[in-house]
PQR file with spaces between the fields and no chain letter, atoms N, CA, C, O and H, PARSE charges and radii, in Angstrom:
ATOM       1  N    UNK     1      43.426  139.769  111.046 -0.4000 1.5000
ATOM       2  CA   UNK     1      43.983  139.497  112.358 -0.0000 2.0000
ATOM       3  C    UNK     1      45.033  138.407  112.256  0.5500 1.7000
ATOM       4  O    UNK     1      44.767  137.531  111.433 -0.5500 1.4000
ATOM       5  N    UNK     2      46.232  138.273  112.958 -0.4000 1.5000
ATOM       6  CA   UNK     2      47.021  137.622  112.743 -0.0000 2.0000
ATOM       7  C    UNK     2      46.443  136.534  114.278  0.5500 1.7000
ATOM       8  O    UNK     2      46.684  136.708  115.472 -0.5500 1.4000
ATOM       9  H    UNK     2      46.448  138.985  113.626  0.4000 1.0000
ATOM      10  N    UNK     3      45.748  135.597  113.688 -0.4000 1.5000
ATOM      11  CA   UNK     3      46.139  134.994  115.166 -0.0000 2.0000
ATOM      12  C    UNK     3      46.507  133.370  114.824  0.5500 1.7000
ATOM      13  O    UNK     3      46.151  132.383  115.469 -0.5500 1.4000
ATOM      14  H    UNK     3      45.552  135.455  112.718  0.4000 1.0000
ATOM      15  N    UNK     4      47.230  133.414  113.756 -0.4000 1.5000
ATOM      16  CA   UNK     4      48.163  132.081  113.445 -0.0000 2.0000
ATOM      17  C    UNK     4      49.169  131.696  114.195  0.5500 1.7000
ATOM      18  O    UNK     4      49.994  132.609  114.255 -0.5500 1.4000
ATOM      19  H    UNK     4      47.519  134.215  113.232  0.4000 1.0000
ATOM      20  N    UNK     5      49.477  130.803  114.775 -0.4000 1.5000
ATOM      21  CA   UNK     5      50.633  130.998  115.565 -0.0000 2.0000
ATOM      22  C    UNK     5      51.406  129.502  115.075  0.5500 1.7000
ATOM      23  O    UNK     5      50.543  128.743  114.635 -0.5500 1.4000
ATOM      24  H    UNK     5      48.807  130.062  114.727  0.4000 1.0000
ATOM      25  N    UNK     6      52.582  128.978  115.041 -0.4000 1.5000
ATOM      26  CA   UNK     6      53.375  128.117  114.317 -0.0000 2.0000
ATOM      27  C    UNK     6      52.837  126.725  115.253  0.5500 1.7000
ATOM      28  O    UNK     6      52.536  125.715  114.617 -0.5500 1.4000
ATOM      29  H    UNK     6      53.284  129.594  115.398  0.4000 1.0000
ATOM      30  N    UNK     7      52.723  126.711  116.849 -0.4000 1.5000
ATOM      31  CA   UNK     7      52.479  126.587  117.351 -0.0000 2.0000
ATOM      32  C    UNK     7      51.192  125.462  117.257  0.5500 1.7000
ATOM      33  O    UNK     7      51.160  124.250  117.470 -0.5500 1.4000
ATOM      34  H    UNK     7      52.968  127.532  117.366  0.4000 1.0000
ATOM      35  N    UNK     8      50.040  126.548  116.794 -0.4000 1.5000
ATOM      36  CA   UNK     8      48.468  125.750  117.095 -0.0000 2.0000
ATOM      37  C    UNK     8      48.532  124.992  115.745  0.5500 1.7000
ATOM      38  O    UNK     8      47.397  124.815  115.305 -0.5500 1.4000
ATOM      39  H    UNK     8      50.066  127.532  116.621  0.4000 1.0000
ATOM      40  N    UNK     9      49.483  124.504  114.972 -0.4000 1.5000
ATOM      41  CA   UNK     9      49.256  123.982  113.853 -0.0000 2.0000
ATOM      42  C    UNK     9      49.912  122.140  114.438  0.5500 1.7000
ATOM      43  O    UNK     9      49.709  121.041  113.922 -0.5500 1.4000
ATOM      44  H    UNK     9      50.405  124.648  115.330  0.4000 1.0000
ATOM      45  N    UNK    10      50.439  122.398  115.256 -0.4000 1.5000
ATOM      46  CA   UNK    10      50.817  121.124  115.953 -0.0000 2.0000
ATOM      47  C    UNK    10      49.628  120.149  116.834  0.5500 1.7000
ATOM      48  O    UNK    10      49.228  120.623  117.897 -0.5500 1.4000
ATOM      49  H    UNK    10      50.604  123.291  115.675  0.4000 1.0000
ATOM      50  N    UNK    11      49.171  119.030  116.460 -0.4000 1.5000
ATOM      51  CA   UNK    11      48.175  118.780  117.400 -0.0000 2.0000
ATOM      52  C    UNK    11      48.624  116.941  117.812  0.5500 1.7000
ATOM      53  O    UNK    11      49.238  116.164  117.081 -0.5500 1.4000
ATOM      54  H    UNK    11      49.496  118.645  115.596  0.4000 1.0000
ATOM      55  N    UNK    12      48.150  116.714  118.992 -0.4000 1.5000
ATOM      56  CA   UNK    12      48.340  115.419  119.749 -0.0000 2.0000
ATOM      57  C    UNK    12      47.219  114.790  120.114  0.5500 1.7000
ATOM      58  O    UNK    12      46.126  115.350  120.030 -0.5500 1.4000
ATOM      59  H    UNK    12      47.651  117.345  119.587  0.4000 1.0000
ATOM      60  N    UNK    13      47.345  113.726  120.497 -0.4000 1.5000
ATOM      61  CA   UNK    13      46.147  112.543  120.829 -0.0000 2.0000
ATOM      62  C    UNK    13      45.997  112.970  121.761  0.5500 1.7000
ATOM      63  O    UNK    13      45.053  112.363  122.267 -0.5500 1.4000
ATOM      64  H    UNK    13      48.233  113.271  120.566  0.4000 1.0000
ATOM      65  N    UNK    14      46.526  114.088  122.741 -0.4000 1.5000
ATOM      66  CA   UNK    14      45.659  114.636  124.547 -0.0000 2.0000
ATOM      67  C    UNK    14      46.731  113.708  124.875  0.5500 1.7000
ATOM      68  O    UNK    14      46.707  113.850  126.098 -0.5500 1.4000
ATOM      69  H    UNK    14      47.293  114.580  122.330  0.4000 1.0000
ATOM      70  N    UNK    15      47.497  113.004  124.697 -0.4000 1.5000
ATOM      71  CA   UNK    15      48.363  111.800  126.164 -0.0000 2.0000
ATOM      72  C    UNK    15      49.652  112.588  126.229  0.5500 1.7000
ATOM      73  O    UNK    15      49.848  113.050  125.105 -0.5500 1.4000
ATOM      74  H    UNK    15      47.516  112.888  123.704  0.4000 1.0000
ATOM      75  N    UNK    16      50.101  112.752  126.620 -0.4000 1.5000
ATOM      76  CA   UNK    16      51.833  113.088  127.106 -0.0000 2.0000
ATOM      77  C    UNK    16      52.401  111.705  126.681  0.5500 1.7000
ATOM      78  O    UNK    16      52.054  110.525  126.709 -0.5500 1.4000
ATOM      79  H    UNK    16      49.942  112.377  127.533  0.4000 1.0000
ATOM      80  N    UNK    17      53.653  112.607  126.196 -0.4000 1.5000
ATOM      81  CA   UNK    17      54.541  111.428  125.700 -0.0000 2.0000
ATOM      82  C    UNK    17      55.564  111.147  126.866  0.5500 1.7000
ATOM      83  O    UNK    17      56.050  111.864  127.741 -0.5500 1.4000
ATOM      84  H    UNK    17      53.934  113.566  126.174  0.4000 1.0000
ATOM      85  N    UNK    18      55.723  109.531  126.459 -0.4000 1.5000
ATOM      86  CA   UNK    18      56.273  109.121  127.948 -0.0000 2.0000
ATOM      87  C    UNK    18      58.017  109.834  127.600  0.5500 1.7000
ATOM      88  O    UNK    18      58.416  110.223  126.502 -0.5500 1.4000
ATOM      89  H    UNK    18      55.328  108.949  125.748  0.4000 1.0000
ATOM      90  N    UNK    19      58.744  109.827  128.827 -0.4000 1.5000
ATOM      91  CA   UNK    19      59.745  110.593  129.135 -0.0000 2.0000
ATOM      92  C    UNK    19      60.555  109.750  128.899  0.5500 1.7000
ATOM      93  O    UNK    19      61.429  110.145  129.670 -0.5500 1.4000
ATOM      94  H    UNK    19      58.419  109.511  129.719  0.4000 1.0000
ATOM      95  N    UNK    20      60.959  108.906  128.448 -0.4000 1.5000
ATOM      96  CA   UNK    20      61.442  107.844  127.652 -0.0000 2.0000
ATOM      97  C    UNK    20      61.751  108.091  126.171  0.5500 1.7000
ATOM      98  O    UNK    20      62.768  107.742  125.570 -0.5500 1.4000
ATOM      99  H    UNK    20      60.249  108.585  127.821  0.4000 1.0000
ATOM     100  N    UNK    21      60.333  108.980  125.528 -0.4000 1.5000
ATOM     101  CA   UNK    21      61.237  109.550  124.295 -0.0000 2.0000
ATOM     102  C    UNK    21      61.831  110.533  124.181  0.5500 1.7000
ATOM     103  O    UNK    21      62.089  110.853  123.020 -0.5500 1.4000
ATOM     104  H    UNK    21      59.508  109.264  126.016  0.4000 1.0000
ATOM     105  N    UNK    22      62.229  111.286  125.099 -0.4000 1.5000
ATOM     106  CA   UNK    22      63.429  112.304  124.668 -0.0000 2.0000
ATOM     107  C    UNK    22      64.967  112.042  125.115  0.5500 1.7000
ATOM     108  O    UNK    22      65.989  112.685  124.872 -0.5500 1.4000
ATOM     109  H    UNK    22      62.020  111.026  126.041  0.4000 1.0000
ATOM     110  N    UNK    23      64.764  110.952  125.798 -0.4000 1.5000
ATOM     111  CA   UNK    23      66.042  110.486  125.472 -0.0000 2.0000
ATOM     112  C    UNK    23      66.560  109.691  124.762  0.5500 1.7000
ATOM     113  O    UNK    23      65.965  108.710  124.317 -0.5500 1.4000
ATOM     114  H    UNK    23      63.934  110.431  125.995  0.4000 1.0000
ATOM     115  N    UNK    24      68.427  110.124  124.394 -0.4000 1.5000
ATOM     116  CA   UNK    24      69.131  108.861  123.688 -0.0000 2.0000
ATOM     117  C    UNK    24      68.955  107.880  124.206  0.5500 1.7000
ATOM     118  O    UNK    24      68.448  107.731  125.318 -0.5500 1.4000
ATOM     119  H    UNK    24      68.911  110.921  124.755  0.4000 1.0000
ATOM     120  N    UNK    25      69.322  107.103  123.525 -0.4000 1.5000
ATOM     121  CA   UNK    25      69.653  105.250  123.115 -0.0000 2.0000
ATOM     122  C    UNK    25      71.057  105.397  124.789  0.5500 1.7000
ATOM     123  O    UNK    25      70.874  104.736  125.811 -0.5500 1.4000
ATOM     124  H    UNK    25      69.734  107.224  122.622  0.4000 1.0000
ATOM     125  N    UNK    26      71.909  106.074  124.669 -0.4000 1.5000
ATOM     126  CA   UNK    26      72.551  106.404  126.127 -0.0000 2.0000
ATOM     127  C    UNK    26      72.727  106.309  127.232  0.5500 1.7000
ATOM     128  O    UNK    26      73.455  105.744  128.048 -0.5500 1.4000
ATOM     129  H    UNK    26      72.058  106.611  123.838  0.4000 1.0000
ATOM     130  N    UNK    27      71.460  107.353  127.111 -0.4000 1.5000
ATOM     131  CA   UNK    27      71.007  107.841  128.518 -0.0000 2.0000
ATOM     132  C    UNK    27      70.079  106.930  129.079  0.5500 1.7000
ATOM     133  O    UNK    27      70.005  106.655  130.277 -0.5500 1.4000
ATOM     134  H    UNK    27      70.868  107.812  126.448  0.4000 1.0000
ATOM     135  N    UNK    28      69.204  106.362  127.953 -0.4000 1.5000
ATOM     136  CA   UNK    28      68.481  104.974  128.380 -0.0000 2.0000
ATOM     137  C    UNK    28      69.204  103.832  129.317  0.5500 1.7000
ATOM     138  O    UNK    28      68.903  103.222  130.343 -0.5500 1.4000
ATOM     139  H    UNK    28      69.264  106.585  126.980  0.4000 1.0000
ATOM     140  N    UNK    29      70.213  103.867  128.501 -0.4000 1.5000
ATOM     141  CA   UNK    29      71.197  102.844  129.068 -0.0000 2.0000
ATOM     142  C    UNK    29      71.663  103.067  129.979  0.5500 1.7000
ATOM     143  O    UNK    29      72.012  102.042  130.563 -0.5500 1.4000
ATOM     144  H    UNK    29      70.458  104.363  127.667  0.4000 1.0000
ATOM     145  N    UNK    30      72.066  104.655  130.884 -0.4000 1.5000
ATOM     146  CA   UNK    30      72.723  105.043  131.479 -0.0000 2.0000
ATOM     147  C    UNK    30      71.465  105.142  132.736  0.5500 1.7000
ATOM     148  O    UNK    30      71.906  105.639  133.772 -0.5500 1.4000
ATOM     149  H    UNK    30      71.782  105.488  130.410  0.4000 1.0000
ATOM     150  N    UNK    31      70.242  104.816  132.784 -0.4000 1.5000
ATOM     151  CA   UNK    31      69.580  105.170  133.189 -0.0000 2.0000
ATOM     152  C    UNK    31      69.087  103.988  133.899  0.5500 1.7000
ATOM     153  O    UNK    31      69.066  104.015  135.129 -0.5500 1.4000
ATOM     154  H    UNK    31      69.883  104.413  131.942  0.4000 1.0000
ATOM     155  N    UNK    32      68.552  102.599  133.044 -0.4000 1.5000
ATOM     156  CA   UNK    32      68.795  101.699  133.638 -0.0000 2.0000
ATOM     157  C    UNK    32      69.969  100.926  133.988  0.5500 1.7000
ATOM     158  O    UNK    32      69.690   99.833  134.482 -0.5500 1.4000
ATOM     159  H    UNK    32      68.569  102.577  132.044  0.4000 1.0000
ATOM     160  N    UNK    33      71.727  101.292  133.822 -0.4000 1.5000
ATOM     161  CA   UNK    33      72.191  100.622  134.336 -0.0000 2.0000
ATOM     162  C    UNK    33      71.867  101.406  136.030  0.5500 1.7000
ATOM     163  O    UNK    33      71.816  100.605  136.963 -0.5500 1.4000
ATOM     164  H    UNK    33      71.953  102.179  133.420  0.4000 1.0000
ATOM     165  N    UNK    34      71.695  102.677  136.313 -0.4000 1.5000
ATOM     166  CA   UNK    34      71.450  103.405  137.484 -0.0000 2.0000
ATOM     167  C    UNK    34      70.637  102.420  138.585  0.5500 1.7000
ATOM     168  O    UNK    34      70.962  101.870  139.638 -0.5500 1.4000
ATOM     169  H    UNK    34      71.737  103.328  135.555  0.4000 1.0000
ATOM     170  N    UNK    35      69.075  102.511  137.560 -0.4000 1.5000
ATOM     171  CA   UNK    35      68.293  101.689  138.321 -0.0000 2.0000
ATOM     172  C    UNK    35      68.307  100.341  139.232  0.5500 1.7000
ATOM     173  O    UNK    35      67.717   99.980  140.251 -0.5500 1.4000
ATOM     174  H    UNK    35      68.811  102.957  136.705  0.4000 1.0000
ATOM     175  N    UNK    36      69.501   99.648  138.154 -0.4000 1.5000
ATOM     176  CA   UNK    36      69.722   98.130  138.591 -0.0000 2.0000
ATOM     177  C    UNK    36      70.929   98.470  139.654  0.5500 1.7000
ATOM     178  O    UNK    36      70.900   97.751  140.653 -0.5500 1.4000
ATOM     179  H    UNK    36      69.981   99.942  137.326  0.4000 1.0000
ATOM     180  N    UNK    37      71.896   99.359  139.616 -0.4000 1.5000
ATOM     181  CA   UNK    37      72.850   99.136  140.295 -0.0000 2.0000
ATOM     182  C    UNK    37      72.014   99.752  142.084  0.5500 1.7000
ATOM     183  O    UNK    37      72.304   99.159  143.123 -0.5500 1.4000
ATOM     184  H    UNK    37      71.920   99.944  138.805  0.4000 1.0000
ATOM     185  N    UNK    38      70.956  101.052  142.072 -0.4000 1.5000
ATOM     186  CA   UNK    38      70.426  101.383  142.994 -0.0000 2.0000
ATOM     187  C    UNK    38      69.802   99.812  144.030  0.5500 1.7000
ATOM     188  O    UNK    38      69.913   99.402  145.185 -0.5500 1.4000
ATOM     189  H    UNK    38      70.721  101.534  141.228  0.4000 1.0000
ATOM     190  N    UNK    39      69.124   99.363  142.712 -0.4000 1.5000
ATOM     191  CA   UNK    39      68.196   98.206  143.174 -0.0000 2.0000
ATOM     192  C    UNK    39      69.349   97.098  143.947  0.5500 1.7000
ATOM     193  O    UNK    39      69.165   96.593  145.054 -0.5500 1.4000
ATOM     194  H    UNK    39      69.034   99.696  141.774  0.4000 1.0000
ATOM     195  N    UNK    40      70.236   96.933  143.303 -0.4000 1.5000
ATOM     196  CA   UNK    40      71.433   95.587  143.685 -0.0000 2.0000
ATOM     197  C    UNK    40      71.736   96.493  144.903  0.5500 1.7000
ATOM     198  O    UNK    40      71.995   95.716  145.822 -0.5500 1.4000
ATOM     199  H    UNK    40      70.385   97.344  142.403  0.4000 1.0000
ATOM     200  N    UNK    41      71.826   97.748  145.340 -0.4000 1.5000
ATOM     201  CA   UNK    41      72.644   98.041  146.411 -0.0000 2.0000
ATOM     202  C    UNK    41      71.942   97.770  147.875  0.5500 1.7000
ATOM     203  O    UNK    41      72.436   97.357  148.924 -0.5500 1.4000
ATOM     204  H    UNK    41      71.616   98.380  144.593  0.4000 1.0000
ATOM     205  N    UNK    42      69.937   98.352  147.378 -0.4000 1.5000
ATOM     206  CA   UNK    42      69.439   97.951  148.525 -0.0000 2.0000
ATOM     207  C    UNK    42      68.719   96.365  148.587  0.5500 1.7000
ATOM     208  O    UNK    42      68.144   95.904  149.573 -0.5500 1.4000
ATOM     209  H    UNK    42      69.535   98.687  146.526  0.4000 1.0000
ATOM     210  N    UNK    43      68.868   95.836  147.579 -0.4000 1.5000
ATOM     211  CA   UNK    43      68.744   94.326  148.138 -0.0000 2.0000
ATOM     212  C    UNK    43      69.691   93.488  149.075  0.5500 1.7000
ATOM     213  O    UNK    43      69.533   92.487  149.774 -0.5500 1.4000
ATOM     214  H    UNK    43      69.335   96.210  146.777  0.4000 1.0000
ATOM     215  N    UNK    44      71.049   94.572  148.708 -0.4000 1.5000
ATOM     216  CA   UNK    44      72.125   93.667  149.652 -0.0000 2.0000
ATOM     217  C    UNK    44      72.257   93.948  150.557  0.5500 1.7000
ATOM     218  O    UNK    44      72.993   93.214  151.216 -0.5500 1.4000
ATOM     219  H    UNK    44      71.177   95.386  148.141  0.4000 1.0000
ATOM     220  N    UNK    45      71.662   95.193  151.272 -0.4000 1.5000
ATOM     221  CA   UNK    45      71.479   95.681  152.507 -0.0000 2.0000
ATOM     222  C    UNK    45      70.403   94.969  153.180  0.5500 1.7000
ATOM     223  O    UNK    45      70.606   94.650  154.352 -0.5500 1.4000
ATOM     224  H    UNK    45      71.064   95.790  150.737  0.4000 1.0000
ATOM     225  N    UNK    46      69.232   94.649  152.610 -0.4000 1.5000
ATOM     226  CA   UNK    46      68.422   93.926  152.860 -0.0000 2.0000
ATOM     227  C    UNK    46      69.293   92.319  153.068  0.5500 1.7000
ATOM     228  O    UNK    46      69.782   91.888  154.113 -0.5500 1.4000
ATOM     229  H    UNK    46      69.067   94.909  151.658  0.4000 1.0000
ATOM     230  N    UNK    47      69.286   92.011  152.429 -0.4000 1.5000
ATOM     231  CA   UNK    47      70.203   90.481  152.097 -0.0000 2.0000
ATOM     232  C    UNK    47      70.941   90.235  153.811  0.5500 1.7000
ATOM     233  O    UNK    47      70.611   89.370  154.622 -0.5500 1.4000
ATOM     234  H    UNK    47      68.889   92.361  151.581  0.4000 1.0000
ATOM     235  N    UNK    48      72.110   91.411  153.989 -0.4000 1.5000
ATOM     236  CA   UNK    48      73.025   91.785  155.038 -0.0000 2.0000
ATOM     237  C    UNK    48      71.955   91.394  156.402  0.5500 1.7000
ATOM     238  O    UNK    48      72.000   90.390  157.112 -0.5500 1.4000
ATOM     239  H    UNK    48      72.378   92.114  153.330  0.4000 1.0000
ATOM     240  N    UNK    49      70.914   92.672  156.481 -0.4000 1.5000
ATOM     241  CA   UNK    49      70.012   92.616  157.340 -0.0000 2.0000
ATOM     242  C    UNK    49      69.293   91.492  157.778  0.5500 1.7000
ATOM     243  O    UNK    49      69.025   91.191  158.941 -0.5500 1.4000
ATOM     244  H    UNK    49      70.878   93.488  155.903  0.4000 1.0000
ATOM     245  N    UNK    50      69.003   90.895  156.734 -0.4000 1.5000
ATOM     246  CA   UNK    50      68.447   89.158  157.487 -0.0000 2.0000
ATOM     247  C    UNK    50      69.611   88.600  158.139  0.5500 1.7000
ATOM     248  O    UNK    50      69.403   88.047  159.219 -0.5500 1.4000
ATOM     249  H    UNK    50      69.220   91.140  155.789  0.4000 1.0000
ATOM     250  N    UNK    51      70.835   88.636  157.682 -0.4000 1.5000
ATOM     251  CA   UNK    51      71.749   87.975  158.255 -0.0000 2.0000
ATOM     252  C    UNK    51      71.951   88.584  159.598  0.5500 1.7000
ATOM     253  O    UNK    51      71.712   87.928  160.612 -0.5500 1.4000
ATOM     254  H    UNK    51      71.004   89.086  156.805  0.4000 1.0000
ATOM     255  N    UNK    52      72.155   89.166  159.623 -0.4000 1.5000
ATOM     256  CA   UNK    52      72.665   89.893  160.897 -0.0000 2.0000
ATOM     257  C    UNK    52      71.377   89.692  161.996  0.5500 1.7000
ATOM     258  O    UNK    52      71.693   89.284  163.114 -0.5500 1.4000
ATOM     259  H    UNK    52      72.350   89.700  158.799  0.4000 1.0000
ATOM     260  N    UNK    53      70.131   89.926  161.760 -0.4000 1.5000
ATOM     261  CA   UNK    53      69.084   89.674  162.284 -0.0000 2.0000
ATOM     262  C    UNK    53      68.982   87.905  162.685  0.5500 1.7000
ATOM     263  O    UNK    53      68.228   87.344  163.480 -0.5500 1.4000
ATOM     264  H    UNK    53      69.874   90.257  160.853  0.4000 1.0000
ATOM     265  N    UNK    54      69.750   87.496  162.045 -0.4000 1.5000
ATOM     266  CA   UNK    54      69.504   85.830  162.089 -0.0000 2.0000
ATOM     267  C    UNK    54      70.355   85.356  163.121  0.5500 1.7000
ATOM     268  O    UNK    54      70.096   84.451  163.914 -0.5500 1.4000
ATOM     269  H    UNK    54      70.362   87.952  161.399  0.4000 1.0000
ATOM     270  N    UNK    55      71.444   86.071  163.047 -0.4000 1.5000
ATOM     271  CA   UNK    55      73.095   86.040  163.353 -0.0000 2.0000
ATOM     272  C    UNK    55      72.323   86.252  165.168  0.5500 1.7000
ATOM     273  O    UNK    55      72.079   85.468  166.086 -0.5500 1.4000
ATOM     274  H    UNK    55      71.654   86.806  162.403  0.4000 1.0000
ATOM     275  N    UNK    56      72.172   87.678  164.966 -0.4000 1.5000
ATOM     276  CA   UNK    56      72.142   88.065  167.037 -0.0000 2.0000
ATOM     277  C    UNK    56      70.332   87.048  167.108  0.5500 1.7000
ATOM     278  O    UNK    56      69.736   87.018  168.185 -0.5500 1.4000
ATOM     279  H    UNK    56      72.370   88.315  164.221  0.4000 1.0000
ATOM     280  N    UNK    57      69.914   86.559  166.244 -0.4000 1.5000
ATOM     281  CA   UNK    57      69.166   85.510  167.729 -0.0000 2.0000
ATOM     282  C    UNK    57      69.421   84.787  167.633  0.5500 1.7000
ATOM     283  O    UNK    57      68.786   84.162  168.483 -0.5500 1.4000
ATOM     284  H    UNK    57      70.398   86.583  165.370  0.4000 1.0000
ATOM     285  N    UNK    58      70.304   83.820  166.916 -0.4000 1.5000
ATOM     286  CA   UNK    58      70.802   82.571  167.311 -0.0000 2.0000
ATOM     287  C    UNK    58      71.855   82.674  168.383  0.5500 1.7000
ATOM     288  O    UNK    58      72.067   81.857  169.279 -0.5500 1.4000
ATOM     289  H    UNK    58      70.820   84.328  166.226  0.4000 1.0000
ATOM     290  N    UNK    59      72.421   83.702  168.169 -0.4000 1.5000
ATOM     291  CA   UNK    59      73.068   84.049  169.386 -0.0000 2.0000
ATOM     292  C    UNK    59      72.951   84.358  170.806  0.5500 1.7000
ATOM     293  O    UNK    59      73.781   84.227  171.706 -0.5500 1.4000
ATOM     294  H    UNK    59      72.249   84.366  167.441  0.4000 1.0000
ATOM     295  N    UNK    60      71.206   84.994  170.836 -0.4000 1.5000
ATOM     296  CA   UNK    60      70.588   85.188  172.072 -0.0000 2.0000
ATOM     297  C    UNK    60      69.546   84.395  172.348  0.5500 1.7000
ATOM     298  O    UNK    60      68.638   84.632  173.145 -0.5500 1.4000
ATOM     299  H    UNK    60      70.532   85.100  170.106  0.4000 1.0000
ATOM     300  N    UNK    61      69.691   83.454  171.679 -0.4000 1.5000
ATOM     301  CA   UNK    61      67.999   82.515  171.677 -0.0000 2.0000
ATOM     302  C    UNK    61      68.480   81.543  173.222  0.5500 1.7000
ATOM     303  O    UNK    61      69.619   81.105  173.379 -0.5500 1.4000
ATOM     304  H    UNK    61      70.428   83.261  171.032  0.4000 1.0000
ATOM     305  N    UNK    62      67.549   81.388  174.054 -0.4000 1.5000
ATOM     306  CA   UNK    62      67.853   80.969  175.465 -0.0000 2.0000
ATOM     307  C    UNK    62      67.216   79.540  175.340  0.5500 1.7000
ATOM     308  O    UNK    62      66.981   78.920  176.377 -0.5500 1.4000
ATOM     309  H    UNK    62      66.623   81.744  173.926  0.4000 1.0000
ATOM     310  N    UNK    63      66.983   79.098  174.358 -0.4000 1.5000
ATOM     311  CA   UNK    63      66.996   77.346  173.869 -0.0000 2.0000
ATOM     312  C    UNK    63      68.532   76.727  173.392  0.5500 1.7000
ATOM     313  O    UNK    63      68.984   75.652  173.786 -0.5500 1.4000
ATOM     314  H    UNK    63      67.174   79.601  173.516  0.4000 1.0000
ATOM     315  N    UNK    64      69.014   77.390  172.731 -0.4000 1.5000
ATOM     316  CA   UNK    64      70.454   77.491  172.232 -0.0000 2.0000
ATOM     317  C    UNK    64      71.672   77.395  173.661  0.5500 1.7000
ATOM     318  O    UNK    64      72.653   78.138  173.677 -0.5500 1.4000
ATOM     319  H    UNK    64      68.646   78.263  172.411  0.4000 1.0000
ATOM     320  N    UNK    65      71.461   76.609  174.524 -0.4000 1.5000
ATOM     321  CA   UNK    65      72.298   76.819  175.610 -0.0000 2.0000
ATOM     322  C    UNK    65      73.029   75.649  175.680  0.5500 1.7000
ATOM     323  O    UNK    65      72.517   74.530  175.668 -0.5500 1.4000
ATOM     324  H    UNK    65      70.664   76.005  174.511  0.4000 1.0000
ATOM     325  N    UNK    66      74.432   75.920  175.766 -0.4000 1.5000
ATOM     326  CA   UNK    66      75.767   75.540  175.683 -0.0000 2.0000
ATOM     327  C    UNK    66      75.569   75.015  176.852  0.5500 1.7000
ATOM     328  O    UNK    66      74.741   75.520  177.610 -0.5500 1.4000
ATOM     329  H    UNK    66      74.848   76.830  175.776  0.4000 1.0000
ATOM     330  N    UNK    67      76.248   73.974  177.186 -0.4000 1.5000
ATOM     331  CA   UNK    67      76.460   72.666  178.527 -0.0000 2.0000
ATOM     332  C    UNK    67      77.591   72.786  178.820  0.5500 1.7000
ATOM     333  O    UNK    67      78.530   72.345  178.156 -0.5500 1.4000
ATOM     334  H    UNK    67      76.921   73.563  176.570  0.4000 1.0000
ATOM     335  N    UNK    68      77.701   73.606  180.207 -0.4000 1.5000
ATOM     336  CA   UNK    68      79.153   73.767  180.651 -0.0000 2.0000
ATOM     337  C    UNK    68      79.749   72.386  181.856  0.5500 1.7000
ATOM     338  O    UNK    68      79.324   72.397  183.011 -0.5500 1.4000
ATOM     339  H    UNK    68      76.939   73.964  180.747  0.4000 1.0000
ATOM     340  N    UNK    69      80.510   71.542  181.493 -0.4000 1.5000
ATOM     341  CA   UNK    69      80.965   71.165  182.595 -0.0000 2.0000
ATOM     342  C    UNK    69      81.636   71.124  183.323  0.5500 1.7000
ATOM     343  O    UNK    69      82.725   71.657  183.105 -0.5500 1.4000
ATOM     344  H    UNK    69      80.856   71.533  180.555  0.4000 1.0000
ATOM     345  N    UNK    70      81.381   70.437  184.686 -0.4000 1.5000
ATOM     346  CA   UNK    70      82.073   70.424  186.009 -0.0000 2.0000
ATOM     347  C    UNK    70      83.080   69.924  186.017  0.5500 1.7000
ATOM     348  O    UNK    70      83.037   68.719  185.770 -0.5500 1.4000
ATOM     349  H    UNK    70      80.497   70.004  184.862  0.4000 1.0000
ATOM     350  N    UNK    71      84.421   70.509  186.280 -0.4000 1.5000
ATOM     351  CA   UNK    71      85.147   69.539  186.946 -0.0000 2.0000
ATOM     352  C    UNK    71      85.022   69.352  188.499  0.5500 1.7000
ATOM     353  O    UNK    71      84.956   70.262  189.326 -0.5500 1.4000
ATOM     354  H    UNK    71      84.456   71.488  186.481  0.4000 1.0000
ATOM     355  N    UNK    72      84.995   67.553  188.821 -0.4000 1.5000
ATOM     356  CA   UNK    72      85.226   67.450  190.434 -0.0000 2.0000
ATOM     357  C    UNK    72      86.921   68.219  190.777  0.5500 1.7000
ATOM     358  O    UNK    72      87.980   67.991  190.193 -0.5500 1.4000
ATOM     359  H    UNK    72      85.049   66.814  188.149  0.4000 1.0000
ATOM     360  N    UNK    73      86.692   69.000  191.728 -0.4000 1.5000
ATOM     361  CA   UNK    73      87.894   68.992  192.614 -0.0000 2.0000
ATOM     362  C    UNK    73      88.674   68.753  193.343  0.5500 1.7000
ATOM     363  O    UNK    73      88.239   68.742  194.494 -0.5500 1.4000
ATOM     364  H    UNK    73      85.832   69.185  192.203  0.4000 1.0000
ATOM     365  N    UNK    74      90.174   68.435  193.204 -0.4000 1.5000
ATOM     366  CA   UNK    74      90.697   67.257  193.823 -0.0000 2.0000
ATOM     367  C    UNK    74      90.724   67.794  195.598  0.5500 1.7000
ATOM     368  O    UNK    74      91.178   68.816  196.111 -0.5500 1.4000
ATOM     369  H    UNK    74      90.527   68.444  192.269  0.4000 1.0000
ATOM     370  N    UNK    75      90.264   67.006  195.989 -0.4000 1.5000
ATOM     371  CA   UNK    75      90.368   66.959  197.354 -0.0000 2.0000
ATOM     372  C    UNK    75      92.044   66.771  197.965  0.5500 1.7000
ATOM     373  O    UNK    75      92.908   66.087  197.417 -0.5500 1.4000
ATOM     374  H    UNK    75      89.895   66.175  195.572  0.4000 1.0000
ATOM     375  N    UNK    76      92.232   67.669  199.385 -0.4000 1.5000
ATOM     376  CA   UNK    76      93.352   67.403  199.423 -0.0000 2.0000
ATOM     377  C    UNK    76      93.358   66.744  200.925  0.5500 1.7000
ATOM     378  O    UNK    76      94.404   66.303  201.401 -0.5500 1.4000
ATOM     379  H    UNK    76      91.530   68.225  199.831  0.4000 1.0000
């Protein structure tokens, strides 16, 4: 019976290899510069967002009130 196959002569520790080794030295690189530039884009949106969040209540905060004064009017 032929039931050799090229195949079952290959054997592994049972773990999957992480997806990290089939790529180049490259694509590694190309992969985390991805990551960091993704990451830098939404921290600065975040970053933006506090500001802007900081920005309209100092702007609407009703402790924050400007002292307008009177002028007397000249009587005629």
């Amino acid at each position: 019976m032929g039931t050799y196959r090229p195949d079952s002569a290959h054997t592994t520790n049972g773990l999957r290899p992480s997806i990290f080794q089939t790529f180049t030295l490259e694509e590694k690189a190309n992969h985390r510069h991805w990551a960091r530039s993704v990451i830098a884009f939404y921290c600065s949106l975040f970053v933006l967002g506090g500001i802007a969040i900081l920005a309209n209540h100092t702007s609407s905060n009703s402790r924050n009130v400007v002292a307008q004064v009177s002028h007397p009017q000249n009587a005629r």
